[in-house]
ZABA-711702 format. One record per residue (C-alpha): z, y, x; residue in three letters. Coordinates in steps of 0.1 Angstrom, whole numbers, padded with zeros to 4 digits, always signed. Each point is the difference from the previous one (the first is absolute). Example, Ala and Ser with C-alpha at 12.3 -4.5 7.8 and 13.67 -1.06 7.14 Angstrom:
2
+0078-0045+0123ALA -0007+0034+0014SER 
//
This chain:
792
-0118+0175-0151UNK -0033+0021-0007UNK -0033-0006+0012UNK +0005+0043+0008UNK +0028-0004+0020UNK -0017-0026+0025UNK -0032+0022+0000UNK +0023+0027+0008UNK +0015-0015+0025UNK -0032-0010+0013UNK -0012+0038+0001UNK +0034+0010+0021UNK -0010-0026+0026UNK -0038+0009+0004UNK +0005+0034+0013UNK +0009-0015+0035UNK -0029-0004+0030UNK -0009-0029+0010UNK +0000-0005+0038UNK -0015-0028+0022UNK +0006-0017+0032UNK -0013-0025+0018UNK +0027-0022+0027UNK -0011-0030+0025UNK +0017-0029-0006UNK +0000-0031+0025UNK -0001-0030-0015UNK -0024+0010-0029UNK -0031-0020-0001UNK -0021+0029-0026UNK +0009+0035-0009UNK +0023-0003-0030UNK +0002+0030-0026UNK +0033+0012-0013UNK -0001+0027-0033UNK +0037+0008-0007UNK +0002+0017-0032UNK +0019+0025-0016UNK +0030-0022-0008UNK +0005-0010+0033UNK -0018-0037-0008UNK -0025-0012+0034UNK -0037-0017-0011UNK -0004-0020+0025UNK -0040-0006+0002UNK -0008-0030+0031UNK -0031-0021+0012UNK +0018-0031+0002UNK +0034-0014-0010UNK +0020+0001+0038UNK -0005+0038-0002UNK +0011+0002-0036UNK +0035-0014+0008UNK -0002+0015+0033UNK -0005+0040-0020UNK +0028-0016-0023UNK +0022-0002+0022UNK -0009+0032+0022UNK +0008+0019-0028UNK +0030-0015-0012UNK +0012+0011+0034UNK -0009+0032-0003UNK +0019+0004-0031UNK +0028-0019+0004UNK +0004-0006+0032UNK +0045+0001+0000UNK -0006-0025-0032UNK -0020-0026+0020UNK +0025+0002+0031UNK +0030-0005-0025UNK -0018-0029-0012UNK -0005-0013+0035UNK +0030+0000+0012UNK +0016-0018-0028UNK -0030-0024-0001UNK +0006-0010+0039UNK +0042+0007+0001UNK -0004+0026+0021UNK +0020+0023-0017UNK +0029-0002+0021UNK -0021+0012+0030UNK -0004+0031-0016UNK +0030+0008-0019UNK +0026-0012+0018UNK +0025-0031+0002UNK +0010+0003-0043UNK -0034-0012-0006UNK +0005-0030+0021UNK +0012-0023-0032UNK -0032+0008-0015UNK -0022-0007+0026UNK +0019-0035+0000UNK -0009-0005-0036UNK -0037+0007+0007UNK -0003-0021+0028UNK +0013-0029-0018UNK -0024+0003-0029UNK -0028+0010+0018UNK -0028-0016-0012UNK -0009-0034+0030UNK -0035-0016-0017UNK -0031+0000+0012UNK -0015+0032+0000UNK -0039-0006-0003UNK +0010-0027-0033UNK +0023+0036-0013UNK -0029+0021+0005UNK -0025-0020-0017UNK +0023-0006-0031UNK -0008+0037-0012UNK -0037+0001+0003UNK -0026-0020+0022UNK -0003+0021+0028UNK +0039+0015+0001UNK +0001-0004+0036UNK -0028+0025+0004UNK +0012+0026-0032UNK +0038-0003+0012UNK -0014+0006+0043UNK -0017+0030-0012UNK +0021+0011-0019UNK +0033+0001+0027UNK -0032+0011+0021UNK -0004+0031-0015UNK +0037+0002-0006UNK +0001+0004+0042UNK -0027+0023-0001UNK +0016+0026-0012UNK +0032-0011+0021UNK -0015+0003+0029UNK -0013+0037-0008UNK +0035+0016-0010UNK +0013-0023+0031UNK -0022+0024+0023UNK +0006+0030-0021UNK +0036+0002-0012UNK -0003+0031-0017UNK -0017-0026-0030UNK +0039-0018+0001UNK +0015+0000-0034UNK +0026+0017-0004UNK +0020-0022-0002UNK -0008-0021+0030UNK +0008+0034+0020UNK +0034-0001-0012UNK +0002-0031+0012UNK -0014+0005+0031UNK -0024-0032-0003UNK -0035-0014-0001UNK -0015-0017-0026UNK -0006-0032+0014UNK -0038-0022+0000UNK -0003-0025-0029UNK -0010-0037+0000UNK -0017-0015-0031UNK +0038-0026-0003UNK +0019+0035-0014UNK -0027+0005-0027UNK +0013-0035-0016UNK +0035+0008+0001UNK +0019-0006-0028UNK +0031+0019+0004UNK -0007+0027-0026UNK -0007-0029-0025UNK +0016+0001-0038UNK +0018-0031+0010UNK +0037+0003-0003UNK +0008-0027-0028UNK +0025-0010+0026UNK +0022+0028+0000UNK +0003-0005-0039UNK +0004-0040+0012UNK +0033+0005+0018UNK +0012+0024-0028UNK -0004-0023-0030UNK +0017-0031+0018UNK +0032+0027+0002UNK -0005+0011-0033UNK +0000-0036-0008UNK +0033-0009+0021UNK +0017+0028-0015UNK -0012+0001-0038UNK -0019-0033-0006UNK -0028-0013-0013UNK -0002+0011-0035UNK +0013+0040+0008UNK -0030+0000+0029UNK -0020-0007-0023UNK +0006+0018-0028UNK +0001+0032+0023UNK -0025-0002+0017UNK -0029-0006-0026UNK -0018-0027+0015UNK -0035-0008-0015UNK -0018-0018-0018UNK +0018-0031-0010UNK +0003-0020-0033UNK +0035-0001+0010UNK +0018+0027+0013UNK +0037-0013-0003UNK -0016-0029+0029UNK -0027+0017+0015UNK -0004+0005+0031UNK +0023-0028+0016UNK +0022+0024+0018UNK +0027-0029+0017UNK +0013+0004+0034UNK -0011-0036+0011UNK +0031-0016+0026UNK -0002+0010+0032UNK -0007+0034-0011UNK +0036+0018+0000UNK +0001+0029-0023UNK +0027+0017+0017UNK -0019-0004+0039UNK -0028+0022-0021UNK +0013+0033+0004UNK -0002+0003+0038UNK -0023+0019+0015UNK -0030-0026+0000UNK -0028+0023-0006UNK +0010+0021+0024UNK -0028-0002+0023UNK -0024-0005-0027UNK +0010+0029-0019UNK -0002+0026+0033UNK -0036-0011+0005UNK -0012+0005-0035UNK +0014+0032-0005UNK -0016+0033+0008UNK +0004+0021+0032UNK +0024+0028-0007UNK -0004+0029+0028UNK +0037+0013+0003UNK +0013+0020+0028UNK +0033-0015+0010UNK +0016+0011+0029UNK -0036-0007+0025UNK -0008-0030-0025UNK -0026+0002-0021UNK -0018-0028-0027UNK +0032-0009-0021UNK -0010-0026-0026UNK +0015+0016-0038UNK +0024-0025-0023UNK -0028-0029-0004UNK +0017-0014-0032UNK -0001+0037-0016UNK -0038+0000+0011UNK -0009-0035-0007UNK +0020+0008-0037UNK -0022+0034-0008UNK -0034-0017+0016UNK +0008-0033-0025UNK +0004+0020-0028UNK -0029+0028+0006UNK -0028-0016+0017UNK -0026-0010-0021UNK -0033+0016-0015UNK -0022+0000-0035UNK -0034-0012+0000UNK -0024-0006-0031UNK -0035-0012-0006UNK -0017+0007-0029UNK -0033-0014-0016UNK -0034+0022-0008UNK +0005-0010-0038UNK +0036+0022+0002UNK -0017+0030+0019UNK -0020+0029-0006UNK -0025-0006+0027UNK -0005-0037-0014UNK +0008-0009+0037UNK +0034-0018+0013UNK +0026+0025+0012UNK +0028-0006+0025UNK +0031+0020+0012UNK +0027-0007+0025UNK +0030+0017+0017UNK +0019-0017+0022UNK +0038+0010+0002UNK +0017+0003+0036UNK +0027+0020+0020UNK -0016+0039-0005UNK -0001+0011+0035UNK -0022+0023+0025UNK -0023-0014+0008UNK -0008-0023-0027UNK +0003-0039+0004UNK -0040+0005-0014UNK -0029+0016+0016UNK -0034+0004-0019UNK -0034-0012+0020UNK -0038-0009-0008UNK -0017-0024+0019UNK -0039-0005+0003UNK -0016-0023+0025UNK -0028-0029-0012UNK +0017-0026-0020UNK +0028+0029-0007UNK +0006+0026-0025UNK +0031+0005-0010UNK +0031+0029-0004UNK +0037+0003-0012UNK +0032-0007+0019UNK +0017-0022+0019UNK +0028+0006+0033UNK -0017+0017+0023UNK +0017-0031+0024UNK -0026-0021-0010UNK -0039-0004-0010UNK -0016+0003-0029UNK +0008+0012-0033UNK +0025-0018-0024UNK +0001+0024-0029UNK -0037+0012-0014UNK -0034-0008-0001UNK -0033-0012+0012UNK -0037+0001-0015UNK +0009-0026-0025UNK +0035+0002-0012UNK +0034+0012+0004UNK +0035-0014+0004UNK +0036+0011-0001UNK +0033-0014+0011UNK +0036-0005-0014UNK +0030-0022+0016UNK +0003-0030-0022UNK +0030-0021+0009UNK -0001-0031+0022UNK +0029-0017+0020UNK -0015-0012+0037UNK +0038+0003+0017UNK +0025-0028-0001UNK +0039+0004+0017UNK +0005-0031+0017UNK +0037-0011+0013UNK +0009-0025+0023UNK +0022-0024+0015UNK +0000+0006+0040UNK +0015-0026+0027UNK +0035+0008+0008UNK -0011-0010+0034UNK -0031+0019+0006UNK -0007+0028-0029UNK -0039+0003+0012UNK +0001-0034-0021UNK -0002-0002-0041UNK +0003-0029-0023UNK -0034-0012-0017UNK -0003-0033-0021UNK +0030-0012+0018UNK -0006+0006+0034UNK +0003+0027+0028UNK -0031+0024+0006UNK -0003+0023+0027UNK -0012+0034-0001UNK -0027+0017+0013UNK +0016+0028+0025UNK -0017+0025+0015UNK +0008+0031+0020UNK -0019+0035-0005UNK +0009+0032+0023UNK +0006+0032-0019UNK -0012+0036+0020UNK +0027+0022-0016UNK +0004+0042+0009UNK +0023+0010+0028UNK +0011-0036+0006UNK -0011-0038+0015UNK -0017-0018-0021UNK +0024-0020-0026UNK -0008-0036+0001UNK -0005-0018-0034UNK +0009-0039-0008UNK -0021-0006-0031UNK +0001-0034-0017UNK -0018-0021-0025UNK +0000-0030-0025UNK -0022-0015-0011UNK -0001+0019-0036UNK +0000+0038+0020UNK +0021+0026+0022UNK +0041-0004+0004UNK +0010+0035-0012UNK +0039-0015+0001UNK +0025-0022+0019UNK +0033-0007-0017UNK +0012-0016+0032UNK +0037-0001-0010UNK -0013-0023-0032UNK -0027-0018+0016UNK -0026+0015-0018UNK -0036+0019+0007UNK -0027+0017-0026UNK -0031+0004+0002UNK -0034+0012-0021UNK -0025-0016-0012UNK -0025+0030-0006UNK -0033-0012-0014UNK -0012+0035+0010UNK -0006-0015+0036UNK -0027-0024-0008UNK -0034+0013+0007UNK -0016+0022-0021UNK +0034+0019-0011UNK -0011+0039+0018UNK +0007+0017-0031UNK -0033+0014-0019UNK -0024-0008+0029UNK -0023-0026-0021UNK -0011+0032-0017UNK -0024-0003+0024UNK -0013-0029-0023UNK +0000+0018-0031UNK -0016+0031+0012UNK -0035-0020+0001UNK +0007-0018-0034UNK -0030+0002-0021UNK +0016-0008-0034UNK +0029-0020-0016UNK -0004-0033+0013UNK -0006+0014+0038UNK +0033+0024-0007UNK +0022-0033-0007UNK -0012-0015+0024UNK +0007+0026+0025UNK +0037+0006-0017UNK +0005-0045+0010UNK +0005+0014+0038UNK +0025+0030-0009UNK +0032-0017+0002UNK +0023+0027+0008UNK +0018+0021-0021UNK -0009-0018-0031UNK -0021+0021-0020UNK -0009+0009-0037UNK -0040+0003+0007UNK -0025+0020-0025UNK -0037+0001+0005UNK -0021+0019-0022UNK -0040+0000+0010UNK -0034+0017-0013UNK -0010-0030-0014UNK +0023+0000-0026UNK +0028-0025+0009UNK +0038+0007+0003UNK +0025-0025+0016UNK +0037-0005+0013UNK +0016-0021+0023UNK +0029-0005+0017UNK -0004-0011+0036UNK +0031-0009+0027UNK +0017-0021+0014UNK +0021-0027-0021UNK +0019-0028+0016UNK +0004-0029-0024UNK +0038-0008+0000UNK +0001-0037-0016UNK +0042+0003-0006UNK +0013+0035+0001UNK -0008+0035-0010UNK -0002+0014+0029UNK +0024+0025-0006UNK +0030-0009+0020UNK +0008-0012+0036UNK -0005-0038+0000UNK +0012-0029+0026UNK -0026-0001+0030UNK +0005-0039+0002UNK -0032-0012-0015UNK +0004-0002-0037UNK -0015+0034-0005UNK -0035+0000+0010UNK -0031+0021-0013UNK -0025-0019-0016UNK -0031+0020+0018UNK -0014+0036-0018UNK -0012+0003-0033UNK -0038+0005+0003UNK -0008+0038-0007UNK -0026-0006-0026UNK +0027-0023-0019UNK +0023+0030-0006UNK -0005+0018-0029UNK -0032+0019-0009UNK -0024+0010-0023UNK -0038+0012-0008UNK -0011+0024-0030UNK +0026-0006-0020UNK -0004+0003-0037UNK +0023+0033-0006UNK -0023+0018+0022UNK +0027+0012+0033UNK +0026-0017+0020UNK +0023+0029+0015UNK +0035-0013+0025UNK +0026+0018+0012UNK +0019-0025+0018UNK +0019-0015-0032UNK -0004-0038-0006UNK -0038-0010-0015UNK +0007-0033+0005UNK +0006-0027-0028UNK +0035-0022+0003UNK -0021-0030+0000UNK -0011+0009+0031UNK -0006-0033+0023UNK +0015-0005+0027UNK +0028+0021-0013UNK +0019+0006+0033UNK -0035+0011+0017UNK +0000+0032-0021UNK +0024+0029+0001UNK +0032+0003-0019UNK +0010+0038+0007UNK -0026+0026-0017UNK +0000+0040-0009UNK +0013+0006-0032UNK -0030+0004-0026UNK +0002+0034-0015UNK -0031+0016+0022UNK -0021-0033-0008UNK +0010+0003-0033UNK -0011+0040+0002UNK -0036-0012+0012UNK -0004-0022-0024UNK +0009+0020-0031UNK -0023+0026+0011UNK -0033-0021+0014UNK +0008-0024-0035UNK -0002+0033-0024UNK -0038-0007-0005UNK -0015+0029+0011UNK -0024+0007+0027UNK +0011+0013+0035UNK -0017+0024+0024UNK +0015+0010+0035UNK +0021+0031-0015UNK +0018-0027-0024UNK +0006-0022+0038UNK +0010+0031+0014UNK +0022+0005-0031UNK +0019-0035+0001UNK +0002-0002+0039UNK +0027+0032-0006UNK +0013-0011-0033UNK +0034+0010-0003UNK +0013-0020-0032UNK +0033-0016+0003UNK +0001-0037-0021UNK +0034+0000+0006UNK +0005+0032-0012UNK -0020-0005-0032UNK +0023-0031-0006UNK +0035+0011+0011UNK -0004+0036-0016UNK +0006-0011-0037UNK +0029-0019+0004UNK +0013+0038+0002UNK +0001-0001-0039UNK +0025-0022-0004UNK +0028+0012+0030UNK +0027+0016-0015UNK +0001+0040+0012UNK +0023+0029+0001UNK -0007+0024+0025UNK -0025+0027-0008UNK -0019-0002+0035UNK -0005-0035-0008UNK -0014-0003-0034UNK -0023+0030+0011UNK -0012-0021+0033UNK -0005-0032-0025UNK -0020+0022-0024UNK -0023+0008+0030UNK -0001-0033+0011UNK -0008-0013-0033UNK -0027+0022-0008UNK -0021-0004+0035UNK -0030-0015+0012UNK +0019-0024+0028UNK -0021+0013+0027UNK +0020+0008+0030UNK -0021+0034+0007UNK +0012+0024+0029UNK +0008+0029-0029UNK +0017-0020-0022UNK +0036+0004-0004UNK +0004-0035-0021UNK -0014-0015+0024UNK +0029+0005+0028UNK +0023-0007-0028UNK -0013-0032-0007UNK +0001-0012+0036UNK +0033+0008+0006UNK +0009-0015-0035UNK -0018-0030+0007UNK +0022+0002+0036UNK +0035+0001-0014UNK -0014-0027-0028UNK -0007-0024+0037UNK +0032+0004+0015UNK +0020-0007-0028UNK -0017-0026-0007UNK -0004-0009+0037UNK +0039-0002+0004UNK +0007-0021-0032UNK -0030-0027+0013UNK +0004-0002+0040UNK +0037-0014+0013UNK +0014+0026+0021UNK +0001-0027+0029UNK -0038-0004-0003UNK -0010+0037+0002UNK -0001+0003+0033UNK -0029-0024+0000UNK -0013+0012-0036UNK -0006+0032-0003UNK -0027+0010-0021UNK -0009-0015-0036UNK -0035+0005-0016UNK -0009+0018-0031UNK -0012-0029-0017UNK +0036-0017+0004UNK +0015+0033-0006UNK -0019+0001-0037UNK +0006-0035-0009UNK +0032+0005+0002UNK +0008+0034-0016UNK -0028-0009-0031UNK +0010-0029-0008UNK +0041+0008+0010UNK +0015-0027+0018UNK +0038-0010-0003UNK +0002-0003+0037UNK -0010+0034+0003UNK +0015+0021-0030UNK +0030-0025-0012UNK +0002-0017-0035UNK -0011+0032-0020UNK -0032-0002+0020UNK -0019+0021-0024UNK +0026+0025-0007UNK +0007+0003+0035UNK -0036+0004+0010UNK -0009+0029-0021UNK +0037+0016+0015UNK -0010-0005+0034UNK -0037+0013-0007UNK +0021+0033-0003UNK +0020+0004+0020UNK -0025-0007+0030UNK -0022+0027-0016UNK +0029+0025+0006UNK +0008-0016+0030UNK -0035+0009+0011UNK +0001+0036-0014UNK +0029+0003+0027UNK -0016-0012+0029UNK -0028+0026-0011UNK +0021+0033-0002UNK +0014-0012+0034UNK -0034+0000+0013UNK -0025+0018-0021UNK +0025+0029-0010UNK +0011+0006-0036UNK -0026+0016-0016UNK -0022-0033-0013UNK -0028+0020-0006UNK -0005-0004+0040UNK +0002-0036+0003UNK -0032-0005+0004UNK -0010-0035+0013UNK -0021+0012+0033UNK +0016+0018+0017UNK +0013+0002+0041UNK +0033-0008-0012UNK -0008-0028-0024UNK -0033-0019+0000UNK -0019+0013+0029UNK -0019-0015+0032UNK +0009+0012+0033UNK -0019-0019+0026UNK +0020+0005+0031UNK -0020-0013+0039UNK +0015-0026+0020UNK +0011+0024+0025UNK +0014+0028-0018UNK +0030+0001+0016UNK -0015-0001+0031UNK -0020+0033-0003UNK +0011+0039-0005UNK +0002+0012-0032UNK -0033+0016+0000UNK -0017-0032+0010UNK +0021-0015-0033UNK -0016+0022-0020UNK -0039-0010+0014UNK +0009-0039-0001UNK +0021-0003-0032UNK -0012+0003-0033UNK +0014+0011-0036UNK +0021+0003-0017UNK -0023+0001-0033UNK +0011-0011-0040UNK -0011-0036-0004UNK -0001-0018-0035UNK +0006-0040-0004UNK +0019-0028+0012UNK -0003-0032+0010UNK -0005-0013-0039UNK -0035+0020-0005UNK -0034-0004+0013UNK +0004+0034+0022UNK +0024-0022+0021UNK +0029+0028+0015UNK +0028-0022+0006UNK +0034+0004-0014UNK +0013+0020+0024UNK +0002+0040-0004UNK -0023+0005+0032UNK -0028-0021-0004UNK -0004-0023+0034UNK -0025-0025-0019UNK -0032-0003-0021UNK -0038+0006+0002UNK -0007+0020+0028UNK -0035-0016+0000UNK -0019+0001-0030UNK -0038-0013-0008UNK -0020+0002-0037UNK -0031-0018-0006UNK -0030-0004-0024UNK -0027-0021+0012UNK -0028+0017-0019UNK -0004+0023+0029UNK +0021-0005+0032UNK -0004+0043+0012UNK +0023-0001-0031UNK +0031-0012+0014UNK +0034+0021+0005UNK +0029-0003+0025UNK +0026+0014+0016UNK +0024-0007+0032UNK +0027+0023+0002UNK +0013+0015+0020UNK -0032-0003+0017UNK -0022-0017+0022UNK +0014+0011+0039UNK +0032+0002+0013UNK -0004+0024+0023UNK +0017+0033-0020UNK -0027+0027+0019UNK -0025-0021-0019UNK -0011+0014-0031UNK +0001-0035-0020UNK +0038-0007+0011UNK +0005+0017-0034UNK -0028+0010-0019UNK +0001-0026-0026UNK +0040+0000-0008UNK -0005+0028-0027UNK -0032-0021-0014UNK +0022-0027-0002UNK +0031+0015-0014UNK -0027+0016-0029UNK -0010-0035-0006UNK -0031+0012+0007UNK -0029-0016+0022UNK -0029+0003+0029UNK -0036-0016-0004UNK -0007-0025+0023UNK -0036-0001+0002UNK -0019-0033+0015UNK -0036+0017+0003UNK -0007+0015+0031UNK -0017+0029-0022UNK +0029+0002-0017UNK +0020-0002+0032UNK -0017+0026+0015UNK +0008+0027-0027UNK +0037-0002+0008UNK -0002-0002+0037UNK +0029+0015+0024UNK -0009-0015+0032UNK -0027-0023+0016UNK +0005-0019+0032UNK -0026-0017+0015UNK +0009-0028+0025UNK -0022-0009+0026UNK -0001-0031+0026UNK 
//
């Protein structure tokens, strides 16, 4: 990306007016000053630090106002009460991992004076609830469709966790079948667990007794499952809110979410200051999970993006330094299974004797009916999410997420007044949930990861399959944060993550740290360009933040030489291959031939690994299992001629995929391009679109347009043909001059489509092209749209 192209980007955007207005606001205690630039992004300028949060949350409201009330009702199980009696299962599984602790000890776990931030906050939130309350015509749409008010806020549904990256447990219940169908050794060997010293017994994968294998695939996570998953809004018949296939979802959000950060030292960049980048990779949707804000009060100073659900900023910087995010791994949900009393199943075995559970009764308001009255039970490890009453057995969770301190992101709040390095760590000890790869990178030179989460110590098991409930399978406490891995200036000048494993196999307490990671290649990516020893300026960030080079390309493509070819369409598609650069551009043809190549090469090899039995319940193998086995061949995959067969099969999946292209693409191969709307492409379609006319589609939904990538290189676009994941949000920083940085937030920063920045920045973003984001108010001013001035 040019320094031109910003600056002409820049020049579009100043042509507009800026236009002022000034708005009483009860519950202000001084006038508060909002600039809202040209990208849509508030400044937020307060007196004091109530009426900082309290304008946070005001205009959070104001652009996301359908958001918040989504997050509400699935924060307080209220869902039910708006959709309709098929959300009742949900509201069930809220209820019974709502979170139960004391609230003023939650509160002051993310920063001294939570209480007051988090009040003004939901304050502020209400604000603006109240004013679209008295004036409807303010309704989102889509609360007019549904014919409902958005509803006050309390400071409890800022804390909730049930949007958290937390479903270990899903994976949990799938691995104990896998293991009951295949055994130890095949789980193993397909599933790549890492790092061990020995990966033919590590992790210990047993199904301990009183575990049956075959009681595993019921339903168990049933409840679980509907309150983790996403609402889907579906008209069926006069209901609406059906919940999509959660294992399909859970599958595509396992696989795609992740991010890339990197920090880099002064002595690697042309400013001679340390540089940072960072793009978080989520579902792509309108509006974006992200939303951009600056906050300025005494003892604040700080912009980037968090949720708009909650305070603060988690992604950017302050006066001093900046910080970025990726999802390390971490473990902090355990399966438990019990033995129940044959005479009274509210009663489970523990060290030998008889232990009631906690009961409880909560009333659920559902839509066009009474209230559905929910039993909800307890042990003494979590929720019972299943009763096998026929067997005389219960489960239940123990979710480490529960604990206090476990809102996900909220002790940002910590880190957006950290000074330097040590201050950042320290700050990063209280952010326990989701664990987290964090970078700092600060004016006065110093650069620093670490990871921070939650990690139970497990003294006997892995952690990684249901286990007795009896007693002999106890947590050992948490890892302390500042014990998990980190590090300061390293010597090689950068650390840069991307969710693969950084961690060393001597790693103690082994069973504390993660077994399941992202494959490497994008890491791998960062490295080999931040290692190559030259300097780096923002257009070379800019550069590797959309980098489209395939490692598994680069190492696949030249076993090519050596498969055995005949048909003419072939050779000439292995020629092209051979002689490419391996990046998986939008207008390159070898590009879509290599990913549907690389395709066919997966199931083949996919059906000669995975028992036929156990597919149901394995259904995807990574690329890094994929190339182990195809470069170096393996018998069980390609027989006793294992090298012949190999370089046979390598063919014959290439004109297997030249098939599935003329099917598709037509026959002319000069046309299959790789971006396109019929191959790789992004169409983000709304929630409601089938809800609305078709002229309404057309405002809400957005795309199709050619996309490049997949879920192997830094520009993160999923393997799917529409891209549903990857950075939406995107930050670049040099800390020589902070009016410097870049970003972007597509599809843009309101979700209101009359707004003009519902989808002003998709095109930016699809260029790979970025915004300024000024932090002087001089600077500030120069790009002004709007300036609100709120008054007591």
């Amino acid at each position: 990306m040019s320094c031109s192209r910003i600056l002409l980007a820049l020049l579009v955007f100043t042509t507009l007016t800026a236009s002022a207005q000034t708005l009483k606001m009860p519950g202000l205690q001084q006038p508060v000053e909002i600039i809202r630039d040209q990208w849509g992004v508030s400044h937020i300028y307060a007196k004091n630090e109530h009426d900082l949060f309290f304008a946070q949350g005001y205009v959070a409201a104001t652009d996301r106002m359908f958001q918040l009330e989504l997050w509400r009702r699935q924060a307080t199980g209220t869902v039910a009460e708006w959709l309709g009696p098929s959300e009742i299962k949900r509201d069930v599984g809220t209820r019974l991992f709502r979170f139960r602790q004391n609230l003023d000890q939650e509160f002051a776990h993310y920063h001294p004076r939570g209480k007051l931030i988090i009040t003004a906050y939901t304050a502020g939130i209400n604000a603006r609830i109240a004013e679209v309350r008295k004036d409807t015509t303010k309704l989102p749409f889509e609360l007019k469709l549904l014919k409902s008010l958005p509803d006050f806020w309390t400071p409890d549904v800022v804390i909730s966790r049930h949007q958290g990256l937390i479903a270990n447990l899903t994976s949990e219940l799938s691995y104990g079948r896998q293991v009951h169908l295949m055994g130890e050794d095949k789980t193993r060997e397909l599933n790549w667990f890492h790092p061990t010293r020995n990966p033919d017994k590590e992790p210990k994968l047993t199904l301990e007794k009183g575990v049956d294998g075959n009681a595993l695939f019921q339903n168990i996570l049933d409840v679980y499952n509907t309150f983790r998953a996403p609402i889907r809004f579906k008209k069926e018949g006069d209901k609406l809110g059906q919940a999509f296939d959660f294992m399909k979802w859970y599958e595509t959000e396992k696989e795609y979410t992740g991010s890339n950060n990197w920090t880099l030292s002064g002595e690697k960049s042309e400013s001679h200051f340390p540089m940072l980048a960072n793009d978080p990779h989520r579902t792509q949707s309108t509006p974006s999970l992200r939303y951009w804000i600056h906050l300025n009060a005494p003892g604040w100073n700080v912009v980037g993006a968090g949720e708009p659900t909650l305070p603060g900023v988690s992604i950017g910087h302050n006066d001093y330094g900046a910080w970025g995010i990726t999802i390390s791994r971490a473990d902090c949900e355990d399966l438990y299974v019990y033995d129940t009393n044959p005479s009274n199943p509210n009663q489970y075995q523990y060290k030998g004797q008889w232990v009631a559970m906690k009961v409880m009764s909560d009333t659920i308001p559902v839509k066009g009916q009474q209230p559905h009255m929910a039993t909800l039970k307890f042990t003494r490890h979590g929720p019972v999410v299943f009763e096998d009453t026929k067997a005389h057995k219960a489960y239940a969770v123990r979710a480490g997420w529960m604990d206090i301190g476990c809102a996900p992101y909220l002790a940002s709040l910590r880190m957006n007044q950290s000074k330097n390095w040590d201050e950042f760590r320290d700050a990063c000890s209280y952010s326990r949930l989701p664990s987290l790869n964090m970078i700092w990178a600060d004016k006065s030179g110093h650069i620093g990861w670490q990871i921070s989460g939650l990690s139970p110590i497990r003294p006997n098991w892995s952690g990684l399959v249901p286990v007795p409930g009896d007693g002999r399978f106890e947590w050992a406490g948490y890892l302390p944060i500042k014990q998990l891995p980190h590090v300061s200036d390293p010597a090689k000048g950068f650390v840069a993550t991307a969710n693969s494993n950084l961690t060393s196999p001597n790693f103690q307490p082994r069973n504390a740290m993660a077994w399941e990671w992202s494959t490497p290649y994008r890491t791998n990516r960062l490295e080999e360009v931040l290692g190559s020893g030259k300097r780096f300026n923002l257009s070379d960030f800019a550069q590797l933040q959309t980098d489209l080079l395939s490692i598994p390309a680069r190492t696949l493509v030249p076993l090519l030489a050596y498969a055995p070819m005949q048909d003419e369409d072939v050779k000439k598609a292995a020629d092209m291959l051979r002689n490419w650069d391996f990046r998986l551009a939008p207008e390159s043809v070898q590009a879509a031939i290599y990913i549907e190549w690389e395709d066919k090469l997966s199931d083949y090899v996919y059906a000669k690994l995975v028992p036929k039995d156990a597919q149901t319940h394995f259904r995807t193998l990574s690329t890094k299992v994929l190339i182990d086995n195809v470069l170096t061949p393996s018998p069980i995959v390609f027989g006793a001629k294992a090298l012949e067969t190999r370089n046979q099969v390598v063919a014959s999946c290439l004109k297997d995929a030249l098939d599935v292209l003329t099917k598709r693409l037509g026959k002319d191969m000069s046309k299959w391009t790789y971006g396109q709307a019929t191959n790789k492409h992004i169409t983000i379609t709304h929630a409601f679109s089938d809800l609305v006319s078709p002229d309404m589609q057309k405002k809400i939904n957005i795309g199709p347009v050619p996309r490049g990538g997949n879920a192997e290189t830094v520009n993160n676009s999923g393997n799917t043909l529409n891209q549903t994941h990857g950075p939406s949000f995107r930050i670049l920083v040099d800390t020589e001059n902070w009016d410097k940085t870049l970003g972007v937030n597509s599809p843009g920063q309101s979700e209101n489509p009359d707004d003009p920045h519902y989808r002003d920045l998709f095109d930016l973003w699809n260029r790979g092209e970025y915004f300024p984001v000024y932090f002087s108010k001089e600077k500030i001013k120069s790009v002004a749209d709007k300036t609100l001035t709120l008054i007591p």
